[in-house]
N, C-alpha and C positions, 0 to 999 in steps of 0.2 A: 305843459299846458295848464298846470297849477289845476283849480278845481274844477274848472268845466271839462277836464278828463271825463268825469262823471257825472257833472249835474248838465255838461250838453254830451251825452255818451253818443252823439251821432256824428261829431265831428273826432275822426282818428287824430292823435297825437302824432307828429310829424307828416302826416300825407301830403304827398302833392298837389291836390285836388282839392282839399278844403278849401272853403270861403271863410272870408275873416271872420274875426270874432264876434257872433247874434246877440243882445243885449237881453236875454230873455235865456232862463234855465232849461233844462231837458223840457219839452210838450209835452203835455198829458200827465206829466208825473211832478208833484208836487212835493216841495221838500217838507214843507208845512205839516204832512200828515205819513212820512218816510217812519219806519218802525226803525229806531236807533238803539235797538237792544244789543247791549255789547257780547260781542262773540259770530255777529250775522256777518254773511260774506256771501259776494254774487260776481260771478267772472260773466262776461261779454265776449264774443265775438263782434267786431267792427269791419264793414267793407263798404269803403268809399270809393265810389267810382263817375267819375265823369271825361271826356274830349278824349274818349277812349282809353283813359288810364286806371288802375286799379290799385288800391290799395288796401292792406287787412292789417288789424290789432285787436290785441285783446284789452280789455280795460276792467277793471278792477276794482271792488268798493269793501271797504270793511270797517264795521265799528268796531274799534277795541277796547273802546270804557269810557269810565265819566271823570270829571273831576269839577270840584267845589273853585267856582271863578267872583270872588264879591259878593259873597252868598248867594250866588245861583247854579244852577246843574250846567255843565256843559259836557261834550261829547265827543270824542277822539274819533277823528275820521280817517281811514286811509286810503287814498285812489292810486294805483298804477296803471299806465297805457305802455303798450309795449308793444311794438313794430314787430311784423311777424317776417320780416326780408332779415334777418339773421341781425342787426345793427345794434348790439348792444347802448349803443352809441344812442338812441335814437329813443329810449328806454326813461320814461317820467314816473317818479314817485312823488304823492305828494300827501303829508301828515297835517290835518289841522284840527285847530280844536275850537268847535261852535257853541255859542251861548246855547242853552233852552227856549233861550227868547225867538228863535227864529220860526217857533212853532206860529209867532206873530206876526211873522214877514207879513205885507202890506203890496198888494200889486203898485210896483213902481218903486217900491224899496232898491237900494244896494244890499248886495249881499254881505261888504266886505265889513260894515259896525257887527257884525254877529261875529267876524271872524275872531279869537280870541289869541289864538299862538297857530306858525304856518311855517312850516319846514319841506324844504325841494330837495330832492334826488336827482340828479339829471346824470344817463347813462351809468359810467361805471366811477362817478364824484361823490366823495359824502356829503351827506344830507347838510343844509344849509340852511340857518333861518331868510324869512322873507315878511315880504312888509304886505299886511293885509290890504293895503289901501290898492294892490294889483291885482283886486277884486272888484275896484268900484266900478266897472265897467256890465258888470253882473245885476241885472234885478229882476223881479218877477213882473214880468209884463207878459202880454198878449203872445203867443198864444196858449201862455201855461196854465191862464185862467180857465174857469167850464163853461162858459160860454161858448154859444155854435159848433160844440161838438157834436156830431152823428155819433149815438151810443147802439149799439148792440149786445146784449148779456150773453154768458154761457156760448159762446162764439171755440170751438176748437182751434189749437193751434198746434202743430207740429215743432218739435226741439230735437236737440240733441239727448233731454234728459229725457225724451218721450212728451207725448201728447199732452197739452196745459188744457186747462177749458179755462176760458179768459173774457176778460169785459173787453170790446174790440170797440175803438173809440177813432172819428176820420174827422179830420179838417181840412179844410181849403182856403188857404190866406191870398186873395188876390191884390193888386196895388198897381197902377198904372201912373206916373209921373212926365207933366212935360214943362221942359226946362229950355227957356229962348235963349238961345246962342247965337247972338247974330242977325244973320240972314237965317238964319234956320231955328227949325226948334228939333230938340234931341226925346225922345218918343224914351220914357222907358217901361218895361211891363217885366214884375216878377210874380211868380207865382209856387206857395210852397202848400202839399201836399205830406200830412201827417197824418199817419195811422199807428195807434198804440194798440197793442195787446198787453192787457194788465191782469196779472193773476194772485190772488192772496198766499197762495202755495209760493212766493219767491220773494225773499227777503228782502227788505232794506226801502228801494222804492216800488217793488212789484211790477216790475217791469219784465217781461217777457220776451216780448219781440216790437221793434222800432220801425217805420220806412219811411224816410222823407225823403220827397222827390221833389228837386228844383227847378223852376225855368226863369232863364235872364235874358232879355233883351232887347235891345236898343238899338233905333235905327234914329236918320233924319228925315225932317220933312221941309221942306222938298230934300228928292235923293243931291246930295253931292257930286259932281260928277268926277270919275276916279276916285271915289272911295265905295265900294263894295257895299253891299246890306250883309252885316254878316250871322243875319239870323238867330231864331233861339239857339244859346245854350241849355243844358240839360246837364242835370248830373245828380245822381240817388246814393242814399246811402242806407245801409241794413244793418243793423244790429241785436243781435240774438243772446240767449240765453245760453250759457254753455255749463253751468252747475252752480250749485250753491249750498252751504251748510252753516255751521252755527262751533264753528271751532277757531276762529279768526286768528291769526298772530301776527305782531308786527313786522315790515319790511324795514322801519326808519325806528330802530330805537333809539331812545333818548337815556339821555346820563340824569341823573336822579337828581 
């Protein structure tokens, strides 16, 4: 899944259940002000679950240093999502290295001009370079802005690593669309439901614990006859904290 392993950490790498790819970075957590001190590293637990299916990975972020790009600082990133159904097969690494400048990113920006050099792993393949421009689909929009966030301070949150105290942060993205087809018009309504827990104590984006819950659905009006209403879907996904430190080393080395 190349970088949105990590900068959308709510969507698992190979799931069943994921919805395509959202034009907007992780919610609430802003690359723009992400601590890129090399050596930091933060593992995730991911479980995506919707139409009754379940899915879990772990995902993975590390900085591992800088380098001098056109006289500017840039920053070695590396993310792995890894399927926890045993599939090595199913297993994304991905190394890239980001201008300084992205501390500039702009709501509406692409991501992939910051992208500077971009190497894939995929399962048990060696790493492969890759072309930035399979980023441009990436930019900082709505709802990674501060806008209409519900904030809460010093909010507890339970981990794996023990008890965080965290800024608890909720949004509600509503949108309804109707589209004439016909004799008919096709009604659609989504609605997504993001709540962050962000903590200073956890490196990189200070992300702590994730839950965005979706609903999608689409009916006609007037009903069709013989085609069913088939009501909302739903489907949530959790994302947790599962440890972090400041010892980082690479998965994807590179030749000198």
């Amino acid at each position: 899944m190349l970088l949105m392993s990590v900068l959308i950490v709510c969507a698992a790498s190979g799931s069943a259940t994921a919805e395509p790819l959202e034009s907007y970075l992780l919610p609430g957590i802003d690359i723009r002000s992400a601590d890129l001190t090399p050596g930091k590293w933060c593992r995730y637990l991911v479980v995506d679950s919707a139409e009754g299916m379940v899915d879990s990975s772990t995902v993975y972020v590390a900085v591992l240093g800088t380098e001098e790009v056109d006289g500017k600082e840039a920053f070695w990133l590396e993310l792995e999502s890894n399927p926890m159904r045993g599939d090595s097969g199913g297993r994304n690494v991905t190394r890239v290295l980001i201008s300084s400048d992205i501390k500039q990113l702009a709501l509406g920006d692409s991501l992939y001009p910051y992208v500077r050099r971009l190497y894939i792993k995929r399962g048990t393949e060696p790493a492969e370079p890759a072309d930035p421009r399979d980023l441009q689909r990436l930019t900082l929009t709505r709802p990674t802005s501060d806008q209409d966030w519900i904030r809460h301070p010093n909010v507890p949150v339970v981990t794996p690593l023990g008890p965080l105290v965290c800024e608890r942060r909720e949004l509600i993205v509503n949108e309804r669309r109707e589209v004439p087809a016909g004799r008919v018009t096709v009604i659609q309504k989504k609605e997504d439901r993001f709540v962050i827990w962000s903590s200073e104590e956890v490196p990189v984006f200070g992300l702590a614990r994730c839950e965005i819950e979706r609903m999608r659905e689409s009916r006609t009006v007037p009903e069709m006859p013989g085609i069913p209403q088939a009501g909302p879907r739903r489907s949530r996904v959790t994302t947790m904290i599962l440890g972090y430190g400041s010892d980082a080393t690479p998965i994807i080395v590179l030749d000198k």
